[in-house]
C-alpha positions as CSV (number, residue, x, y, z in Angstrom):
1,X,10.8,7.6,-20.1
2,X,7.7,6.3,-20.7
3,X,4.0,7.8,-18.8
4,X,4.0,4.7,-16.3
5,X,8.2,5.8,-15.3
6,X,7.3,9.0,-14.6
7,X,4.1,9.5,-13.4
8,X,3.7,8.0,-9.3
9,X,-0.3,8.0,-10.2
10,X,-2.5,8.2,-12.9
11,X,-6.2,8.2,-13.4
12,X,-7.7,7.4,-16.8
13,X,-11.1,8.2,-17.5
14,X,-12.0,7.6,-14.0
15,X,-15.4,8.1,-12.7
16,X,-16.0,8.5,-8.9
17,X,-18.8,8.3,-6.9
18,X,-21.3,5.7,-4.9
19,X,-23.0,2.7,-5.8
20,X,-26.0,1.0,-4.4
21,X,-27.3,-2.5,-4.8
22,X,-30.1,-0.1,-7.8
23,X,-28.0,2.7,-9.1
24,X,-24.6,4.6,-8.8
25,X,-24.4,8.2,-8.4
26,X,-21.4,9.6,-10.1
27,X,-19.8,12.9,-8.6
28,X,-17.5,13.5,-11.1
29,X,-16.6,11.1,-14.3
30,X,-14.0,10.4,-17.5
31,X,-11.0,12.2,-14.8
32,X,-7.7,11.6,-16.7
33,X,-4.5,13.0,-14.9
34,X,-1.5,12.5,-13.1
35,X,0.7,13.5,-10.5
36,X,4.3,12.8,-10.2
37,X,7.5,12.7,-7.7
38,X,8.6,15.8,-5.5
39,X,5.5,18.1,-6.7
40,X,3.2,19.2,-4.5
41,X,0.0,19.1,-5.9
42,X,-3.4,20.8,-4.2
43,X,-6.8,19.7,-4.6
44,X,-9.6,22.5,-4.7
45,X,-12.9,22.6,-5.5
46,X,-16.6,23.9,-3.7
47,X,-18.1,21.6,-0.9
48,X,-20.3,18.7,-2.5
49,X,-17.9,18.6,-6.1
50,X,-16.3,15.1,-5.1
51,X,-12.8,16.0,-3.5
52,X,-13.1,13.3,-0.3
53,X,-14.6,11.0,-3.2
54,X,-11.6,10.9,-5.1
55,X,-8.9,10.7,-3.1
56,X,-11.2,7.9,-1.3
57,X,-11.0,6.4,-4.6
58,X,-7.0,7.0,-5.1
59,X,-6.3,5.6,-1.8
60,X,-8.2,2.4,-3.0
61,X,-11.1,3.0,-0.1
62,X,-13.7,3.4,-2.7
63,X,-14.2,1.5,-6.2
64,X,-13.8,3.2,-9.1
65,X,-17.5,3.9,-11.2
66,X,-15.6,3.8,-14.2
67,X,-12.1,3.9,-15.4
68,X,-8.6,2.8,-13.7
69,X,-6.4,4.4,-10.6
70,X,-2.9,3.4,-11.7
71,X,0.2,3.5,-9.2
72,X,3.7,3.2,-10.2
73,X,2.3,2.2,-13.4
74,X,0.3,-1.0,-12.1
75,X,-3.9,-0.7,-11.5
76,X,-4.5,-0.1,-8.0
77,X,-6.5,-3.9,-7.8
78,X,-3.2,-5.2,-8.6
79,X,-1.9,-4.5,-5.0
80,X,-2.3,-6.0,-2.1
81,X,-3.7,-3.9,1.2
82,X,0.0,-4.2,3.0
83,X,1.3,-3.7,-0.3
84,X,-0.6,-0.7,-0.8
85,X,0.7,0.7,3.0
86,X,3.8,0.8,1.9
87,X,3.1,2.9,-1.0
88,X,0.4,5.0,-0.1
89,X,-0.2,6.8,3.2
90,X,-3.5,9.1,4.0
91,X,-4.9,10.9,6.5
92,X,-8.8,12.0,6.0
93,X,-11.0,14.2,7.7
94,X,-13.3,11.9,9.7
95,X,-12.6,11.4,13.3
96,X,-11.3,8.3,14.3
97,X,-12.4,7.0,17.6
98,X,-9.0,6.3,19.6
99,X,-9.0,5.6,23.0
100,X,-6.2,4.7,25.5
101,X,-3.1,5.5,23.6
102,X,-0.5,7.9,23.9
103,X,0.4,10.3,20.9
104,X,3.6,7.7,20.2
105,X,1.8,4.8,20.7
106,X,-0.3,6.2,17.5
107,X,2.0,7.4,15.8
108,X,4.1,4.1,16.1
109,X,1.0,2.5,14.2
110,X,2.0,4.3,11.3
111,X,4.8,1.5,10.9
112,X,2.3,-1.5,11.0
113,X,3.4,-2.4,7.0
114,X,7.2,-3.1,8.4
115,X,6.2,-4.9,11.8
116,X,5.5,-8.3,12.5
117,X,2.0,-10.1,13.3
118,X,2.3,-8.7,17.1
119,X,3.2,-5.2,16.2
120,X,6.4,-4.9,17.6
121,X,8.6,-1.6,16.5
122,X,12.5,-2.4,15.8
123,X,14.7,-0.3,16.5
124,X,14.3,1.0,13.2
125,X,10.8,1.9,13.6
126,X,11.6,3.8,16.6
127,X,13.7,6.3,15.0
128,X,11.1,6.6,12.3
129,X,8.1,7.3,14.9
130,X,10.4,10.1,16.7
131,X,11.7,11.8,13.7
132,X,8.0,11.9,12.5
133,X,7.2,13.7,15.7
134,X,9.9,16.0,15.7
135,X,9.4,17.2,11.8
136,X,6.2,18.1,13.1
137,X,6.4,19.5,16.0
138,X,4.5,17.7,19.0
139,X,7.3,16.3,20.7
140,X,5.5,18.8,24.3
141,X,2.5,15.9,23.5
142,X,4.5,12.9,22.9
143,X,3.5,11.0,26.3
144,X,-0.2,13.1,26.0
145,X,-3.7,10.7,25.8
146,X,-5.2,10.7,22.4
147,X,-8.8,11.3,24.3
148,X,-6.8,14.9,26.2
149,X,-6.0,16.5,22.6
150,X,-7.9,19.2,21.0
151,X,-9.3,19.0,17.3
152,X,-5.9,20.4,15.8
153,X,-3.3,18.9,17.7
154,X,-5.2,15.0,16.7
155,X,-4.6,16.2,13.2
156,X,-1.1,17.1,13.4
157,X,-0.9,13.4,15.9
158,X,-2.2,12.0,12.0
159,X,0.1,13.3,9.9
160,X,2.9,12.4,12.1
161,X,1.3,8.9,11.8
162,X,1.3,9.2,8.0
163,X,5.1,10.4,7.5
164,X,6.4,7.4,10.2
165,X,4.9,5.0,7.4
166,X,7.5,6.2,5.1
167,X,5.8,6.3,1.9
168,X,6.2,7.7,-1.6
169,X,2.6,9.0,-1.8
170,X,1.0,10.8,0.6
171,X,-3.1,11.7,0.1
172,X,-4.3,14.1,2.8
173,X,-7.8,15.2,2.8
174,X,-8.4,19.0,4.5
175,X,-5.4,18.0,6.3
176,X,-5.6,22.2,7.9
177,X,-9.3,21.9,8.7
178,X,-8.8,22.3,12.3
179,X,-6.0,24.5,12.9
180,X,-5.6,28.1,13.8
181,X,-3.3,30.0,10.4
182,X,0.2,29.6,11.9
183,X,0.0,25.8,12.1
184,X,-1.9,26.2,8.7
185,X,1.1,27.6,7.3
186,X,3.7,25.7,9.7
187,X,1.7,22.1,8.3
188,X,1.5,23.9,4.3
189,X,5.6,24.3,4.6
190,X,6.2,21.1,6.2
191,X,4.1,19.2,3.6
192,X,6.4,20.9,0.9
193,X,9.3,20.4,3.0
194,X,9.3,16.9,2.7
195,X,7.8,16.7,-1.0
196,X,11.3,18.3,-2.1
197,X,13.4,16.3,0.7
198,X,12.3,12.7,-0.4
199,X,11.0,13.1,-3.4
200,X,7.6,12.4,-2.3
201,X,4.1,12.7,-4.5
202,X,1.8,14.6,-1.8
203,X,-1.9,15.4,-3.1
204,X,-4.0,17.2,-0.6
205,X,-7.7,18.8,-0.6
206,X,-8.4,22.1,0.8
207,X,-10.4,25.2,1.1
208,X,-7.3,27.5,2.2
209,X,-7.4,28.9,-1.3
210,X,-4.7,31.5,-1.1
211,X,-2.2,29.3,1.1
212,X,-2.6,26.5,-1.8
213,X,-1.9,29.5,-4.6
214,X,0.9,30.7,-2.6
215,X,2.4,26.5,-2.1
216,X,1.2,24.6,-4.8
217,X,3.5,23.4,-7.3
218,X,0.3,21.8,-9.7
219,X,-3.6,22.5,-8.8
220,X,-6.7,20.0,-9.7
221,X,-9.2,22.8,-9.8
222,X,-12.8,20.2,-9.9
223,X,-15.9,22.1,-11.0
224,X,-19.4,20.5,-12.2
225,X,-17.7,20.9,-16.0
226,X,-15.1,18.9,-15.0
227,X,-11.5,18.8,-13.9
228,X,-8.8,21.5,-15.0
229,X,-5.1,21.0,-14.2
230,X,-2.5,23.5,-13.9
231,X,-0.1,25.9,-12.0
232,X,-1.4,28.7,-9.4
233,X,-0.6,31.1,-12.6
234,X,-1.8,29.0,-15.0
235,X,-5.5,28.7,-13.7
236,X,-5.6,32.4,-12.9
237,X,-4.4,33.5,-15.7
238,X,-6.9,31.8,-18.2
239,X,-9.7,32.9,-15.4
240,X,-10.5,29.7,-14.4
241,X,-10.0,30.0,-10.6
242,X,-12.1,33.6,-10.8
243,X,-14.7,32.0,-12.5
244,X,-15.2,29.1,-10.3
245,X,-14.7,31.0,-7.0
246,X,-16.0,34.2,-7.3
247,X,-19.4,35.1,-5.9
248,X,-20.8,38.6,-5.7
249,X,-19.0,40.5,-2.7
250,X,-15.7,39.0,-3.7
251,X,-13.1,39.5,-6.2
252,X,-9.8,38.0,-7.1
253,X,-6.5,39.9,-8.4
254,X,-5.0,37.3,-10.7
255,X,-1.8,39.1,-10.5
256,X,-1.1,38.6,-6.1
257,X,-3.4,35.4,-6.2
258,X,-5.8,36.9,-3.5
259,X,-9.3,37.4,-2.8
260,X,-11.1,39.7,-1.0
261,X,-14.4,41.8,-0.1
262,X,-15.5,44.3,-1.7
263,X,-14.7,47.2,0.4
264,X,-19.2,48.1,-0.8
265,X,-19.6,44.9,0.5
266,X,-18.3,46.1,4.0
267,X,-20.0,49.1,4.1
268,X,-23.4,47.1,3.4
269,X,-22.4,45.2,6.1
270,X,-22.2,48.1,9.0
């Protein structure tokens, strides 16, 4: 097979960041990587390093600075936007403002690639918008308000959205920002879950570092010197994630893929 066959998306020498009508201000730049079918692949990286800024730039939200995003070996600019909805589906942090719709009502949205110019769901789309609530678990809010949900039950309302468009690539960004750890974990295993299932290419961004040592199949560890790719063992081993995470007060056993504070550190603290 060739590197377009196998590869769902690759980036080559991409360079991410903003543009103004005077300058650009690149976050992070000559990015070349890929990620591929039924792997499960975790972004991580410190606040301000340029996570939401690439997978902006992935999703085809944000123009590349530099360099090409391809997908199923075609550039991104090749697609169309309802072409790119029925490959791509993403859920990012910012809050959408939704008002006057039921959790299935926004859920069903997720199946606006498939439905005609009115939006009406086929019979088909139904069963895709209540198997999408049930593989996450919100059937008790099905017939709830958008405006009547807390912070983590909208997120898990937008990842049901996501897996009702029935795509191969899935891009969530902090898709566990807002939930207590059970439904961290519950979401993590899901996410894998269907990765395996249907052979899905699912890239997320977090800062649950030991859930995404403990999950991920492949990390994309971005620092200011640029991006490193490997396994959970791989990056620990070669001391990559200690160097990069590790701060004074914490240290990390490469060996059970944990951190923790320095039991000085707590007795500082009393």
């Amino acid at each position: 097979m060739t590197k377009n066959e196998i590869h769902t998306i690759s980036i080559e020498n991409l360079t991410v960041g903003y543009r103004t009508r005077d300058s650009k201000r690149q976050l992070a730049s000559h990015m070349n990587a890929s990620l591929q079918a039924a792997q499960l692949t975790f972004l991580l990286g410190v606040n301000g390093v340029g996570k939401s800024t690439l997978l902006r730039t992935l999703s085809g939200f944000l123009p590349a600075l530099e360099g090409e995003v391809y997908v199923k070996g075609q550039p991104l600019s090749a697609y169309s936007k309802r072409q790119l909805a029925t490959l791509i589906s993403v859920v990012l942090t910012d809050r959408a403002m939704i008002h006057h719709f039921t959790v299935r009502s926004l859920v069903g949205m997720g199946r606006s690639p498939y439905t005609d110019f009115w939006g009406t769901l086929s019979k088909e789309d139904e069963r895709a918008v209540e198997a999408a609530i049930r593989q996450v678990g919100i059937e008790d809010l099905a017939d709830r308000m958008i405006d009547t949900l807390s912070d983590g039950e909208r997120q898990k309302v937008m990842i049901a959205k996501a897996i009702a468009q029935d795509t191969p690539i899935l891009f969530l960004d902090e898709p566990t920002a807002f939930l207590d750890y059970p439904s961290k974990v519950e979401i993590m295993l899901l996410l894998r879950r269907l990765c395996y299932e249907r052979s899905m290419t699912i890239f997320l961004s977090t800062h649950d570092l030991e859930l995404a040592l403990q999950i991920a199949d492949n990390i994309w560890l971005m620092t200011d010197r640029g991006l490193k790719i490997g396994t959970p063992q791989g990056l620990s081993a070669d001391g990559s994630l200690s160097d990069y995470f590790v701060r004074p007060g914490i240290e990390y056993n490469a060996q059970t893929l944990q951190f923790k504070v320095l039991k000085e550190e707590l007795r500082i603290a009393r």
